[in-house]
C-alpha positions as CSV (number, residue, x, y, z in Angstrom):
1,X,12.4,27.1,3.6
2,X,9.2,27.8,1.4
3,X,7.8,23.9,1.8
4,X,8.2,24.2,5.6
5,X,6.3,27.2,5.9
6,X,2.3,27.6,6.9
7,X,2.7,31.1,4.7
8,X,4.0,29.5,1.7
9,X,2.3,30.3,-1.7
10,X,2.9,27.7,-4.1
11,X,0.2,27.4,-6.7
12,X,-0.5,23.7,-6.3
13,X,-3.8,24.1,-8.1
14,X,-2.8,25.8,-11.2
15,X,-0.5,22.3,-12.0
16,X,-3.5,20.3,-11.4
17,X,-3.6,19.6,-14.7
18,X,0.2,18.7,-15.6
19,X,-0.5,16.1,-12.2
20,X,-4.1,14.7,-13.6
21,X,-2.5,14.0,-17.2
22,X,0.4,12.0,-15.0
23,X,-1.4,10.1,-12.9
24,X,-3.4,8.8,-16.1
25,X,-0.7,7.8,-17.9
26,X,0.4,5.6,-14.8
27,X,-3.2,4.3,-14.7
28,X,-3.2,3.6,-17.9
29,X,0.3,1.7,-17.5
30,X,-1.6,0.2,-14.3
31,X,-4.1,-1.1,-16.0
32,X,-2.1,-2.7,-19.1
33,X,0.5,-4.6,-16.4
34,X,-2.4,-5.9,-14.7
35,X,-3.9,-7.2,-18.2
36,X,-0.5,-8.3,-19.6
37,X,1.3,-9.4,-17.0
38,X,-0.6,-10.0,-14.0
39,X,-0.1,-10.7,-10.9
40,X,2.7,-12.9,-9.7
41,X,0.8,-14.5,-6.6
42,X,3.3,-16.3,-4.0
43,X,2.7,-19.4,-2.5
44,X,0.5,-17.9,0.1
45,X,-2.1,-17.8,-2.5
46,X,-1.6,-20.7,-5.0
47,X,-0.2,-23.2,-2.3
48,X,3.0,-25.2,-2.3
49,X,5.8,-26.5,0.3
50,X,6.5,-25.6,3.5
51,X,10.2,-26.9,4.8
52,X,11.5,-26.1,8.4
53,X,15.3,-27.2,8.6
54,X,17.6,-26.9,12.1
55,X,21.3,-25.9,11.8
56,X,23.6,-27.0,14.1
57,X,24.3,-23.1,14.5
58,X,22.7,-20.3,14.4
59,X,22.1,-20.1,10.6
60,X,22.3,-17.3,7.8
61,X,18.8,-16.9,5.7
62,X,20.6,-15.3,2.9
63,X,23.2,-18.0,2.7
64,X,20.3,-20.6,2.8
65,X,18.9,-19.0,0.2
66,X,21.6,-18.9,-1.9
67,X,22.1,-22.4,-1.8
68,X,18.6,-23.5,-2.4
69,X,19.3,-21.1,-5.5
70,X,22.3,-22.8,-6.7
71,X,20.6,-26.3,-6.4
72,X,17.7,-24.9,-9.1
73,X,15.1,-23.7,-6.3
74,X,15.5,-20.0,-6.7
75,X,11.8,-19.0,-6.0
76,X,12.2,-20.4,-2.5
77,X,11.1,-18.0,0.4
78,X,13.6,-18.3,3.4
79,X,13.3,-16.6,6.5
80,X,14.5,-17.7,10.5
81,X,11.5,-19.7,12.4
82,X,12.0,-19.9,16.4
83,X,15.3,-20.0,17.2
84,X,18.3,-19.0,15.1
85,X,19.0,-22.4,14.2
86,X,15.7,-23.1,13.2
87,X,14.6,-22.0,9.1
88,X,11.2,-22.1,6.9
89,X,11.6,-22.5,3.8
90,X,8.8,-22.2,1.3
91,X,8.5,-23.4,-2.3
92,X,6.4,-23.1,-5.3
93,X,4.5,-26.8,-6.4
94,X,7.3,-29.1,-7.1
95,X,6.4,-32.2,-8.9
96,X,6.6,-35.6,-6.7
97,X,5.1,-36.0,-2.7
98,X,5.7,-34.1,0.1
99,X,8.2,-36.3,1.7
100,X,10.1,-36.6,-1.6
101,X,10.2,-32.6,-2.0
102,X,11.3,-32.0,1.6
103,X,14.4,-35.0,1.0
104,X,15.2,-33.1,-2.1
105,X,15.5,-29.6,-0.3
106,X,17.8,-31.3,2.7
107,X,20.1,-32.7,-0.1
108,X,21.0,-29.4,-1.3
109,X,21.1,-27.7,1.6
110,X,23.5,-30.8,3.3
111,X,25.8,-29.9,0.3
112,X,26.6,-26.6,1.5
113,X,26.3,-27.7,5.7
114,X,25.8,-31.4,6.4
115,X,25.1,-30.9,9.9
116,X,21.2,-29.8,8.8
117,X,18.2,-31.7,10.0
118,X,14.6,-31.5,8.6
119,X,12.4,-30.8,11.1
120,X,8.7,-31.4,9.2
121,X,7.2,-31.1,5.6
122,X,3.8,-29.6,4.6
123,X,2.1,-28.7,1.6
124,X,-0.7,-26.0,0.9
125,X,-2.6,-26.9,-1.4
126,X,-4.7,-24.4,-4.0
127,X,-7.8,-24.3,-2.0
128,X,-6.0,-23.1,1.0
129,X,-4.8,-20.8,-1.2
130,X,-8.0,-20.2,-2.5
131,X,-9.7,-19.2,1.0
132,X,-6.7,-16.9,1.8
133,X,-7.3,-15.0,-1.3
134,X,-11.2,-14.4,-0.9
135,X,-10.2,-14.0,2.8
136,X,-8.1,-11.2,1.7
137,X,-10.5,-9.7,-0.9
138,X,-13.2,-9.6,1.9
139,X,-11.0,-7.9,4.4
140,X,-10.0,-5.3,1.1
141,X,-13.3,-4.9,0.6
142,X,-14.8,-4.0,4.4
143,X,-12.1,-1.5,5.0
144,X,-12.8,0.4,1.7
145,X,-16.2,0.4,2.5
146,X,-15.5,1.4,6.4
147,X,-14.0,4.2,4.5
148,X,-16.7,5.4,1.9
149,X,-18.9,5.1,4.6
150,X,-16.8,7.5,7.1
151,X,-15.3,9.7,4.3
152,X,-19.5,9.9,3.3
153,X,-20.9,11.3,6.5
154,X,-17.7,13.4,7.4
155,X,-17.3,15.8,4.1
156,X,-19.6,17.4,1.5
157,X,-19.9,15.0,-1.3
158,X,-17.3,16.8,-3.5
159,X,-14.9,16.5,-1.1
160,X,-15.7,12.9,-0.3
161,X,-15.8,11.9,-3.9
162,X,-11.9,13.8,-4.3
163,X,-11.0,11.5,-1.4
164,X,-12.0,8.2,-2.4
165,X,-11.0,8.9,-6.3
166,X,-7.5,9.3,-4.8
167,X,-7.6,6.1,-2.6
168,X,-8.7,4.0,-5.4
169,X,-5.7,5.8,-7.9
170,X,-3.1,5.1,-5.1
171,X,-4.2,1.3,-4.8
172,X,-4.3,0.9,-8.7
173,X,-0.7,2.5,-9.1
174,X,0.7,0.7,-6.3
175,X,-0.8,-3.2,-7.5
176,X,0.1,-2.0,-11.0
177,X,4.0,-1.3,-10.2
178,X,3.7,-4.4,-7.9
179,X,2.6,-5.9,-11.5
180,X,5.4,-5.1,-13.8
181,X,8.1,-5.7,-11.4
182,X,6.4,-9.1,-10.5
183,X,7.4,-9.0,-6.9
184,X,5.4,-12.1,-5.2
185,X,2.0,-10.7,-4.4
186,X,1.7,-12.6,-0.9
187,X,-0.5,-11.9,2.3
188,X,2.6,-9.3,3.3
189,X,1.8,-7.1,-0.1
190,X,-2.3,-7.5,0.8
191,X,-1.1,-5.8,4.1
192,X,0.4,-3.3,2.3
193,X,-2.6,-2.4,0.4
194,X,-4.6,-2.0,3.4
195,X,-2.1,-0.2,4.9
196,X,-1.8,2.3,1.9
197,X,-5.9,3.2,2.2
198,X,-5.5,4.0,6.0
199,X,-2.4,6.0,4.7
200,X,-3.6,7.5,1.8
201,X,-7.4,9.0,3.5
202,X,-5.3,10.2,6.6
203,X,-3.6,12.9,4.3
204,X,-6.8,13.7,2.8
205,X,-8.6,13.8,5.8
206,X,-5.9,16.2,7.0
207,X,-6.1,18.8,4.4
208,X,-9.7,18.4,3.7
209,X,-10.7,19.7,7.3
210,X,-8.1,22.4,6.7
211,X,-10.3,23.5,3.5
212,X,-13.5,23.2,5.1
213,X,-12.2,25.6,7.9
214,X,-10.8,28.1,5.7
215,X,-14.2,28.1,3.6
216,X,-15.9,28.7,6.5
217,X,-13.5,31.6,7.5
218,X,-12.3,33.2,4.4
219,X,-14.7,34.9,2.6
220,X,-15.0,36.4,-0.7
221,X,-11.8,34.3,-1.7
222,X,-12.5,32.4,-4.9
223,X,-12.3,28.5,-4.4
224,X,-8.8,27.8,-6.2
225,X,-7.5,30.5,-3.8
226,X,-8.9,29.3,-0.5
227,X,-7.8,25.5,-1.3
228,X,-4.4,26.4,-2.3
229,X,-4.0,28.4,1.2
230,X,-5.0,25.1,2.5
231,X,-2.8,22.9,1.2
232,X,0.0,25.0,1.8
233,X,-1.3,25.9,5.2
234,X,-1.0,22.1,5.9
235,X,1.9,21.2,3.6
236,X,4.5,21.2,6.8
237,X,3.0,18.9,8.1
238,X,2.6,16.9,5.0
239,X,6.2,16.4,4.1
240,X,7.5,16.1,7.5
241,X,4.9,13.1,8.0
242,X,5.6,11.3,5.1
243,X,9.2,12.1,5.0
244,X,9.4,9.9,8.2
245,X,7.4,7.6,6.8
246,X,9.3,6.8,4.2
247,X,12.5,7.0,5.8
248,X,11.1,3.9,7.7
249,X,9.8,2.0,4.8
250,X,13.6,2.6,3.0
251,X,15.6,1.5,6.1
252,X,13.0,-1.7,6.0
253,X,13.9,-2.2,2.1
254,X,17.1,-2.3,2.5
255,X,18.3,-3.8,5.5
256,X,14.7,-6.2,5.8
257,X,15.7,-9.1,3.6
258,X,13.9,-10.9,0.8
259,X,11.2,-11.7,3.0
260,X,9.9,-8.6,3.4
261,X,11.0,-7.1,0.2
262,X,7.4,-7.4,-1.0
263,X,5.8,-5.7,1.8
264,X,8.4,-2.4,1.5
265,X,8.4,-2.1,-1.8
266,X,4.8,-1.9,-1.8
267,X,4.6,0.4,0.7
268,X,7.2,2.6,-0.6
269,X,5.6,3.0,-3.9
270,X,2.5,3.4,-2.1
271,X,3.9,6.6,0.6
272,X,5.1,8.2,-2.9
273,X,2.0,8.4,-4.9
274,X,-0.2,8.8,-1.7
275,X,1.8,12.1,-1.1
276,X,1.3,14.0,-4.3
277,X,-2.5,12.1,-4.6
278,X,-3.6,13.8,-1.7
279,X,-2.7,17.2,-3.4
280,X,-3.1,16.9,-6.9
281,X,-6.0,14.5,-6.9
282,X,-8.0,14.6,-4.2
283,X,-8.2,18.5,-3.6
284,X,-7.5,19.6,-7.3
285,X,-10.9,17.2,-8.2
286,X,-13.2,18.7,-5.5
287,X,-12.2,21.8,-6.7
288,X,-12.7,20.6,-10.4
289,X,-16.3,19.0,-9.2
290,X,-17.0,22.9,-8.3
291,X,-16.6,22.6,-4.8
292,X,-17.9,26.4,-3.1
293,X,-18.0,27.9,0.2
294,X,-21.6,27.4,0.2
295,X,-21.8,23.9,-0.1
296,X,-20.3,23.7,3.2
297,X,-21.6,26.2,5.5
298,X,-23.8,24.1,8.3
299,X,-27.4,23.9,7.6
300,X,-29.6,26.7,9.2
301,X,-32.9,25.3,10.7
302,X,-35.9,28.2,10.0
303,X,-37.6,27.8,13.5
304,X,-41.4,28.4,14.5
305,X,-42.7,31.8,12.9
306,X,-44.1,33.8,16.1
307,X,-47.7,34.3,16.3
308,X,-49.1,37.5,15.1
């Protein structure tokens, strides 16, 4: 097959332009979810209850979830704590004390399986949340500047800029479909995030050593030609990478639970756009910044003229 081959000759530069006027309509779309609809922040963030209930047996989240559903709590976050028998449970704010929320939760869940105990009742409160979030933000912000920094001293400034233009478009599409789906944006879908920039400059990285290589090598090539031999040059490895990848993150979707729903979807959505970013963006905008064989041949030092 073409895709699979280092000699392929697809002409992923000359649909640059069909791919930038895509990715800013997503922006775009991005940008309005964010400012219409926001960001549905789980409890992780705004605070709330945290129930742990024992079964007498091993016990099913998705049935304990059900039930809590049933009995008006369907925004409750179940998953197995410990031992099989053992469940958290976490909820939104609920209006009354602790100890009154926790009693409510057992009721319902006694209706379904009276042999359930409750083990201990917490609540987060907002300013917990509050630290987690600028905890989060902080850790966001070091690893994008870890990145600049790298992505900086590693590549020409054209190809650096392509790079972290295409990180930044990945995260904005990804929080943006993470916006108008309103999935609970909890620690797991912060993860995500950072797990999307490490994925997103790998690919870059990848290609963008492949370019400066063949600029090096190939000369009197124009520059469209010499990065379109690079991306195809690298484009095996490309697909079969993030076809794994994704395989992973769908298996995870679908058999993973509502628990980490959240995290997978954001990940999906993120392998996606981090694919086609890495071509159409980052290497289609160094090349549209004017990127040339000259601006990455290493520096010639002129050393001491003899004496005559």
């Amino acid at each position: 097959m073409e895709l699979f081959s280092p000699n392929s000759r697809i002409d992923f530069m000359g649909q640059r332009y069909v791919w930038f006027a895509i990715s800013g309509v997503m922006i775009l779309l991005s940008i309005v979810g964010l400012g219409v609809r926001g960001l549905n922040f789980g409890i992780d963030f705004t605070g709330g209850l945290v129930v742990e209930v024992r079964y007498p047996e091993a016990a099913n989240p998705e049935v304990v979830r059900e039930t809590l559903a049933r009995g008006g709590m369907a925004e409750a976050q179940v998953q197995r704590f410990g031992a099989d028998r053992d469940v958290l449970i976490r909820l939104p704010p609920q209006e009354g004390d602790a100890k009154q929320q926790g009693d409510h939760v057992l009721t319902i869940l006694a209706s379904h399986d009276p042999g359930v105990t409750l083990q201990r009742v917490e609540y987060v409160g907002p300013q917990v949340g509050q630290e987690l979030a600028d905890q989060g933000g902080l850790a966001l912000l070091i690893a994008i500047t870890g990145i600049l920094l790298y992505v900086g001293l590693r590549f020409e400034f054209r190809l650096a800029a392509g790079a972290i233009i295409a990180l930044v478009h990945d995260v904005i599409i990804t929080v943006g479909v993470i916006s108008w789906t309103q999935v609970s944006f909890d620690l797991s879908v912060l993860a995500a995030v950072l797990g999307i920039i490490g994925y997103s400059i790998n690919d870059s990285i990848v290609i963008f050593d492949r370019i400066r290589e063949n600029f090096i090598k190939l000369r009197g090539l124009a520059a469209v030609e010499v990065i379109n031999k690079s991306v195809n040059q690298t484009l095996s490895r490309t697909i079969m990478t993030n076809l794994t990848v994704f395989l992973v993150l769908l298996a995870l979707l679908m058999l993973g639970g509502d628990t980490l729903r959240p995290f997978s979807i954001a990940m999906v959505v993120g392998s996606i756009v981090g694919t086609y970013s890495t071509i159409y963006v980052a290497s289609s905008l160094a090349l549209q910044m004017g990127v040339r064989r000259e601006h990455l041949l290493p520096a010639v030092r002129e050393g001491p003229k003899d004496q005559l």
